[in-house]
Structure formats: structure tokens, C-alpha cells
N, C-alpha and C positions, 0 to 999 in steps of 0.2 A: 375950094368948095367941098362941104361935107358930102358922105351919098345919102344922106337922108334930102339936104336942100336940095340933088341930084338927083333924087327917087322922087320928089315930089314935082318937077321942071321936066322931067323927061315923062316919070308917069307912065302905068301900066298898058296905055295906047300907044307906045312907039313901036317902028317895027322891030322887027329880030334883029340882033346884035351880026355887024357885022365885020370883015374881015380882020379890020385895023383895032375894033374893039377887044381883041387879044391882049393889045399893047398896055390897055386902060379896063381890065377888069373890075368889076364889080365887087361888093364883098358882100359876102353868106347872108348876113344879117340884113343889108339891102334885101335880099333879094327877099326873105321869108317877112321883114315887112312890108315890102309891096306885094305878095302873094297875101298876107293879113289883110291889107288894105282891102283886095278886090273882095276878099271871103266876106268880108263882114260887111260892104255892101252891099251884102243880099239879104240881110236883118232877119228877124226871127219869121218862122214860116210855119205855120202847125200840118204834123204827120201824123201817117196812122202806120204802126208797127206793130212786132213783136216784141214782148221783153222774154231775149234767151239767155240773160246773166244778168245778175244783180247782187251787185256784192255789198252789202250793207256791212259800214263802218262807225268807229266811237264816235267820231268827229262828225262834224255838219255837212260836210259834203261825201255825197255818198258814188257812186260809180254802176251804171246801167251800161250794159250791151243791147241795142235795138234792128233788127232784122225786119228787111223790107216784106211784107206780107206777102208777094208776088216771086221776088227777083233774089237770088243769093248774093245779098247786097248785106253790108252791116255797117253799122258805127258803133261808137265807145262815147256816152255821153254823160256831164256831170252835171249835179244838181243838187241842190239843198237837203238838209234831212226833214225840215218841214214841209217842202212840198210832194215830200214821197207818202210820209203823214199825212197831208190833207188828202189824199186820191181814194186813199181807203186802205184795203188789203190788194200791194200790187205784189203779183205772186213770178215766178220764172213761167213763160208760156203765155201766160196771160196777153193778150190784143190791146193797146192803149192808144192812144192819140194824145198826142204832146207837142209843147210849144218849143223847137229845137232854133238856134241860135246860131249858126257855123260860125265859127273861131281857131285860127291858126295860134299852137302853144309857140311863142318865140325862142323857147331856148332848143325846142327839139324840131320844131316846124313842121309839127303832127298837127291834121287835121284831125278834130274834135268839134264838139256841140253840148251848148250849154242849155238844158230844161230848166225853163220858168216855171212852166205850169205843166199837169199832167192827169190825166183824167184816162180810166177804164172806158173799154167799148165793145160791144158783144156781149160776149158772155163776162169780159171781163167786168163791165156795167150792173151785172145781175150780180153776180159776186160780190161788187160792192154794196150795192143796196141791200144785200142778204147778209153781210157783216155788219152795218149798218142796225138791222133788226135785229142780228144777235146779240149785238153790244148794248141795247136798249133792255132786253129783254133779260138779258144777263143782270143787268145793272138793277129789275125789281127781283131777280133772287129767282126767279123761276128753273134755273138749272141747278140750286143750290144742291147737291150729293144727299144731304141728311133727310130730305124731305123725300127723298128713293122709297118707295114700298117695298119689301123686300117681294119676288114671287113664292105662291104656296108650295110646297114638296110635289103634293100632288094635286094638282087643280081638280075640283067634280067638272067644269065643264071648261072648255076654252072658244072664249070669243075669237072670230079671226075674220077681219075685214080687208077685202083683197078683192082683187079682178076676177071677173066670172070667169071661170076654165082657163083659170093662168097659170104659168108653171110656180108662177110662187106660191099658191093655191094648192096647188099639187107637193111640192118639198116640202110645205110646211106640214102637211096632215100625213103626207106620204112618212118621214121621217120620224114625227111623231109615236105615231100608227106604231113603227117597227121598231120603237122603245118600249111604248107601252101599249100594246093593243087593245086597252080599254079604258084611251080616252076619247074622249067626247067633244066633238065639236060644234059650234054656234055658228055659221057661216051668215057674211052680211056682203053681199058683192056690190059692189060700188064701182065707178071710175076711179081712176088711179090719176089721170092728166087730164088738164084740158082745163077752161072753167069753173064747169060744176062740179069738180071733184071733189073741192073742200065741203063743197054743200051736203052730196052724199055721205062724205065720209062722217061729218060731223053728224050728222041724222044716223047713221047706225054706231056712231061710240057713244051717244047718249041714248039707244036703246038697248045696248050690252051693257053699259055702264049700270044699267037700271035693272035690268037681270040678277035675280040674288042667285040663279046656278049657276051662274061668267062668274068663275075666280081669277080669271087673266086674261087679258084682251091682246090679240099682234093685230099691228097693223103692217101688211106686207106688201111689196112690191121687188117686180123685176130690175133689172136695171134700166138706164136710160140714160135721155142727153139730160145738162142742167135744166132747162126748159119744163121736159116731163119730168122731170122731179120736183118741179116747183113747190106743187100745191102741199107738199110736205112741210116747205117752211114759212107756209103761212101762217099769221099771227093767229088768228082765228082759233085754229087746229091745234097751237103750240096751248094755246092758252087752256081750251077742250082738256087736251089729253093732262094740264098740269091741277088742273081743277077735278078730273075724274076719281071716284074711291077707288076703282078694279087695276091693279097694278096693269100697269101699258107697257107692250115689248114693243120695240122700233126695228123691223126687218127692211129696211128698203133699197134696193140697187145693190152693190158690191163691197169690199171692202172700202175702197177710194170714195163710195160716196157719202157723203155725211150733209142730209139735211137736217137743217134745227129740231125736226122733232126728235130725231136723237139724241139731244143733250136735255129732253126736256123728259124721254120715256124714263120706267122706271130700270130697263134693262134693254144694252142696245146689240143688238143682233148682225153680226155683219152682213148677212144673209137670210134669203127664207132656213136656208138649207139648216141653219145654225140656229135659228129661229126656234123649227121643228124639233131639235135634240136638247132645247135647254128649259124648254118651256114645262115637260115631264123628265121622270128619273128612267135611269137605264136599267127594266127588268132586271135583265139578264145580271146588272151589274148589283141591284139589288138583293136577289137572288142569292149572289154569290154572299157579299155582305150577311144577307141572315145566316148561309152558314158556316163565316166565318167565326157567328159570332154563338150561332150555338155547337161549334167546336169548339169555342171561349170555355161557354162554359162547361159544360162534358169535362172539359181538364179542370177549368177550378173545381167543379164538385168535386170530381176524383181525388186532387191534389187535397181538398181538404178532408174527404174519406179516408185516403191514406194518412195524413195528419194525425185524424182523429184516432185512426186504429194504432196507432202508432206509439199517440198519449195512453191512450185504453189499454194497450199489451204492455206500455211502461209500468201501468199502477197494476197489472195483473202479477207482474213478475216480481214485484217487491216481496220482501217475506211475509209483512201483516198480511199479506191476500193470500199468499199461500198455505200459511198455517194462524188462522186467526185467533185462536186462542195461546200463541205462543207469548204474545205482549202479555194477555191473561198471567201464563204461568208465572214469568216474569215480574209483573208487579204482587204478584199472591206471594210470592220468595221474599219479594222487599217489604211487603206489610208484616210477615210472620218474622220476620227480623228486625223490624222496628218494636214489634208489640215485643218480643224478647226482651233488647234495648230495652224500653219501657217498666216493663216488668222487675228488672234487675236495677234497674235505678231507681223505681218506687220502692224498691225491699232495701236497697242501702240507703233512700230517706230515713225511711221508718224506723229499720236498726239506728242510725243516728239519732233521730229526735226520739228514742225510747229509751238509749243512754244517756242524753240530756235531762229528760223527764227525772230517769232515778236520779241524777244529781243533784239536780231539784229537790227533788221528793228529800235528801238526805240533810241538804242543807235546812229545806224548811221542818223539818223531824225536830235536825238540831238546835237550831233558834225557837222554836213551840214552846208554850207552858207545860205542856205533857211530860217532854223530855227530861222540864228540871223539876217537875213532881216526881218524875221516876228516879231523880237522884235523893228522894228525898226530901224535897220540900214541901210545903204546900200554900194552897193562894187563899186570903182572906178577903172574904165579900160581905158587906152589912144585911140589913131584911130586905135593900132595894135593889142589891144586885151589883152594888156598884164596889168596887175594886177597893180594898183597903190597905194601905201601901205606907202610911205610917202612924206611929203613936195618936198623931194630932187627930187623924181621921177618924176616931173610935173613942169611947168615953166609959169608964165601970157600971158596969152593969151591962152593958149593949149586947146582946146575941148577935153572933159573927155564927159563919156557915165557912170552915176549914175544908178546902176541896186539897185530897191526896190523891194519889196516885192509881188508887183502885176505888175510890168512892169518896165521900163527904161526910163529914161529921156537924154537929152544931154545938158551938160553943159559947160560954158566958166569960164575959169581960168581968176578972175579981180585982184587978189592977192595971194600970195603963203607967208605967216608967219610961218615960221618952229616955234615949241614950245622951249621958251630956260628954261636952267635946273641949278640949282647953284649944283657949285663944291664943295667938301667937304671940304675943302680948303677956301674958300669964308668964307661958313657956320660956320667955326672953327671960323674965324678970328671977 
């Protein structure tokens, strides 16, 4: 006989093993299946706990530690990655109520519990329906970064709506104050918790809002539980503050707390405290600023004073500035040297083309009719002037005008002998 058909005939009602059952031991695996068997007939049962670890993994099943709200009691329970996703934002700390399962693991024979289902309570409950709106509200663009008004440097007045004689009332204008002591505030006292808080507060951001001397609106508060910080992340108010012109700073509770209107202001403030220093500039620190900066410049004018004196005594010390007619004398030396130059080369043209001339002059002397009148000849011209050059041109009788060498005479033609020539011909023969 197996000990499973063994475990199932004798079953987790028999009584305690006794003496002789030494002899006929049981084995491991009986025993952690009949200890599965009785666990898991107590089916799934819904608790209310702690989650103080949660170790979220790649894979689908994910791993939860759950702590008795009362009792230092815990378990180790596993679960889907979808139903950790469907619950909402389950955080470490946060209070849940879940649908646990007890089951013995067979190979280790650890008890363990399997979540089906699992659902936020308390605060955890408000947390979800508060992710819930953010994630809605996210998804139309209302937290978008680029739609951020920047705040002014320095505001002319600052709206600030807050609890009448609250210390966030006080940090904020108090710290302010000791930046800039002359700024100006708009105060709008309203509830902070409760009901009608969103109502007040909404009623004085759209009476600052509408102020053209509110260059910047805080809306501040102390800290508190999730509860009284509610009306912070009311739609209502998220929507207000994303729809107003006057850039909106969010001071509300502590670092830790972060309601939606902080992801919707244009600047978010961890604190009043922080609120008060960011919302104006730091005198003092300003202050400094101007004179570092007209220490700036004191050195650049200097620096380019000195520069300047520096090119200015460069062109003083040159020689033209020292002796200014020195270039003068200098160029007066090269013109009376060139006109020299000049001078001397227009008298050796001259001498040139005046030797040329007489050569001229002697050739054309020699080629002239003058010259060979003066040898003695002379030139014959008829009454019209026209040159008679041989027998043929002139006939007996004709008056010719004999030009010599010192005057003209006028002569008569008594005979005209042309000179005859023997032809080669003749000469041969």
C-alpha cells in the first residue's frame, strides 16, 4: 500500500502515532501532503493587513509580505502582477484587505498564501482613488511642464491664501518679509480642511486671479493627515488653479506630502517656509549681485582706459608724431632729386633730338635744289611755273625763267636740240 492511499484511509483524524509506529514510519512527503490537505480546506478567507514588503518582479507573480494590523504576526503571500495592477497604487505601509488562500509549498513545506484579489482600505482606499484622479487628469495634459508660467523676479504684490493666523501664514510672509522687505501682500484666509474648503478657496483664487496687482498667487498650508489635505486634490481646485492667468505656487504640508495641486501649480514649494524665499529675490543677495557687477565694470572701463592709453602713447612715440615735419623734409629730398633726375634727362633728350635735327637739316640741305644751284646749276620753269626738265617740254621762242643760285634770270628759247642716243642696235651693227 502506497502512503498517499495510506494518508488518505487513515487521514488527518487519527490519533497520535503510536509506540509500535516507530517500526512503520511515515515519509516526509506524506506528512506535508496531509498537512496541504487540512490547509487548503480552509479556502480563501478575506483579511485586513499591512503590506511591509513588496517586492515587485519581471515576471507575473509578484511577492507581498502582510502584517497582522494588531498582532506581530506576518506572512509571505503571492500573487499575480495583474491583480497588484488592478488595486491601484499599493505602496509599502499602506492597510489593504485581501483575498488570502493558505497553501502548503510541497517541496519545502512552507506555509504560504495565494492573493486573488486585493483592494486598498483606509487611507490606503483614499490613495487610490487620489491616483485614480491623477491619472485621469494627467491623461488631459493638465500637469503638462511647458504650460508652467514662469514666476516674476519680482512680483508688485503677492496673493496668498492660507489659514487665518496659521503658521503657514506666518513663514510665508515672515520669510518673505526678511528677503525682501518690500513686498506686498494680498492675504485671503479661507479653511484649509474640512468640506468647504474647496469652496473658500476657490472663491478667493478667482478673486486674486482677477487682481491685476497679484503677480503670484501661494496657496499654503501646514502639514497634516491624508484626510486634511484632501481638499488640495480636488478636481475642482486642480482645474482652478490650471485654468488661472496669475502663476500659482503650491506650499502645502511637508516635504512627504504631495497633493495634486502640486503637479498642477506653476511652482511647487515643499513648504510654506520655501514658499516665502522663492517667491521674491534675496536683497541682500541682489545687492551683492549689483556690486559685483559694477565691479565688472570699474575693471572693464579701466582695462579698456588703459588699452586705449596704451594705443594713444603707442602713435605718440612713433617718429611722425614726434617730429612731424621729418616725413616733410624727407619727401622735399626725394622731389628735389627726382626734379634733378628729370631735369638731366630732359637736357640729354634735347642734346639728342638737336643732333638728330642737324642731321636732318644736312641731309635735306644736301638733297635740295639750293645745293645743286650752288654747284652751279640752274632750274628752268615756263610762264606757269611749271618745272622744265627736258627739250620736249619747251619750244623756240618760249620765255623760260632760269632760277641760279643767287637770283633768276628770264630767258628766250632761239633753239630747242633734244640730245640723240644710238640704239643698241645701231651700235651692234
Amino acid at each position: 500500500m502506497s502512503d498517499s492511499s495510506q494518508a488518505n484511509r487513515s487521514g488527518p483524524d487519527q490519533a497520535g502515532a503510536g509506540p509500535r509506529d516507530a517500526d512503520r514510519p511515515r515519509s516526509l512527503a506524506w506528512v506535508v501532503r496531509a498537512v496541504k490537505g487540512w490547509v487548503e480546506r480552509c479556502g480563501p478567507v478575506w483579511v485586513q493587513a499591512q503590506v511591509i514588503e513588496l517586492n515587485r518582479r519581471s515576471g507575473p507573480t509578484q511577492f507581498l509580505t502582510l502584517r497582522d494590523v494588531d498582532e506581530e504576526i506576518s506572512v509571505t503571500a503571492t500573487c499575480h502582477r495583474r491583480v497588484l495592477d488592478a488595486a491601484g497604487p499599493v505602496e509599502t505601509g499602506m492597510t489593504v484587505t485581501a483575498l488570502l488562500r493558505p497553501t502548503i509549498w510541497s517541496r519545502t513545506g512552507r506555509l504560504s498564501f495565494e492573493c486573488s484579489q486585493i483592494q486598498p482600505s483606509g487611507e490606503g482606499q483614499l490613495l487610490a482613488q487620489l491616483e485614480r484622479r491623477r491619472r485621469l487628469l494627467e491623461a488631459e495634459g493638465l500637469f503638462d511642464v511647458a504650460l508652467h508660467t514662469p514666476l516674476p523676479m519680482l512680483p508688485a504684490g503677492v496673493g496668498l491664501i492660507t489659514g487665518a493666523h496659521s503658521d503657514a501664514e506666518r513663514d510665508v510672509i515672515r520669510n518673505a518679509s526678511l528677503r525682501w522687505p518690500a513686498v506686498r501682500f494680498v492675504v485671503r484666509n479661507t479653511l484649509v480642511q474640512g468640506s468647504h474648503a474647496v469652496e473658500q478657496i476657490l472663491s478667493a483664487l478667482a478673486e486674486l486671479d482677477a487682481d491685476p496687482s497679484v503677480d503670484v498667487i501661494v496657496i499654503a498650508r501646514g502639514g497634516g493627515s491624508l484626510e486634511d489635505l484632501l481638499p488640495f486634490s480636488d478636481e475642482a481646485l486642480v482645474r482652478a488653479v490650471h485654468a488661472a492667468s496669475t502663476p500659482v505656487v503650491s506650499a502645502i504640508g511637508h516635504e512627504r506630502d504631495n497633493p495634486i495641486l502640486d503637479l498642477v501649480a506653476d511652482l511647487r514649494a515643499s513648504t510654506p517656509t520655501d514658499a516665502g524665499k522663492r517667491i521674491v529675490p534675496d536683497m541682500a543677495e541682489e545687492l551683492g549681485i549689483v556690486d559685483q557687477c559694477r565691479s565688472r565694470i570699474r575693471q572693464a572701463v579701466a582695462a579698456r582706459i588703459a588699452t586705449e592709453q596704451s594705443r594713444l602713447d603707442g602713435l605718440r612715440s612713433r617718429p611722425v608724431m614726434l617730429e612731424p615735419t621729418a616725413t616733410l623734409d624727407i619727401a622735399e629730398e626725394r622731389l628735389e632729386a627726382t626734379v634733378a633726375r628729370m631735369r638731366l634727362a630732359t637736357d640729354r633728350c634735347l642734346e639728342t633730338a638737336g643732333h638728330q635735327i642737324d642731321q636732318y637739316l644736312a641731309q635735306i640741305r644736301a638733297m635740295s635744289p639750293k645745293a645743286t644751284l650752288d654747284r652751279g646749276y640752274a632750274a628752268l620753269a615756263d610762264e606757269r611755273g611749271n618745272s622744265v626738265a627736258t627739250v620736249g617740254a619747251t619750244a623756240t621762242g618760249a620765255r623760260l625763267r632760269a632760277y641760279l643760285s643767287d637770283g633768276a634770270l628770264g630767258v628766250l628759247v632761239e633753239s630747242a636740240t633734244p640730245t640723240t642716243s644710238r640704239s643698241p642696235a645701231k651700235e651692234t651693227s
